[in-house]
N, C-alpha and C positions, 0 to 999 in steps of 0.2 A: 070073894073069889071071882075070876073071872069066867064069863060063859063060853063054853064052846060053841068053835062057828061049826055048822053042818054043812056040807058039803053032798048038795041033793043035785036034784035035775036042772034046777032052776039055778042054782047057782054057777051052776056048770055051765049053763046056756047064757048064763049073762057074760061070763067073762069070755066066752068063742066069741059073743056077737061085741064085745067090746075091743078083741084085739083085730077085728075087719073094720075099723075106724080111722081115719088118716087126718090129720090137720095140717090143713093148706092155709099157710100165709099170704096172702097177694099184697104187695106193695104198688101204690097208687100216689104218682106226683102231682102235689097241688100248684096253682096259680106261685103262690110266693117260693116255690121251689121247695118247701118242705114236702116228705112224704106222710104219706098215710098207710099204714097198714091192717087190712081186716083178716082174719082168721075165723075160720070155719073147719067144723067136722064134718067131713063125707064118708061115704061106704067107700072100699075099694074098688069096689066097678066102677064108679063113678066117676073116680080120680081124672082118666083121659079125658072126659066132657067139662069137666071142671077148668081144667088149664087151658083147654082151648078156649073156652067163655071168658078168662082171665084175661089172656093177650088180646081178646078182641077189646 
């Protein structure tokens, strides 16, 4: 039989703090003209300071 999930404080609190997560792609051109791309998770506040650091 399968167990039941519980649905407490904690589980509750992970999934708020997991749907305030964003992933940012930044694409970055190398020397031989391919690209590179790196992705990262950030908070949502974070997002605007992210992208500016990005285009720099």
């Amino acid at each position: 039989m399968a167990k039941k999930q519980s649905f407490g404080d904690k589980v509750l609190r992970q999934k708020a703090e997991a749907k305030k997560m964003v992933k940012i792609i930044a694409a970055t051109k190398k020397q031989n003209g391919h690209y590179s791309f790196e992705s990262k998770m950030v908070q949502q506040s974070e997002v605007a300071d992210e992208l500016k650091a990005a285009k720099s």
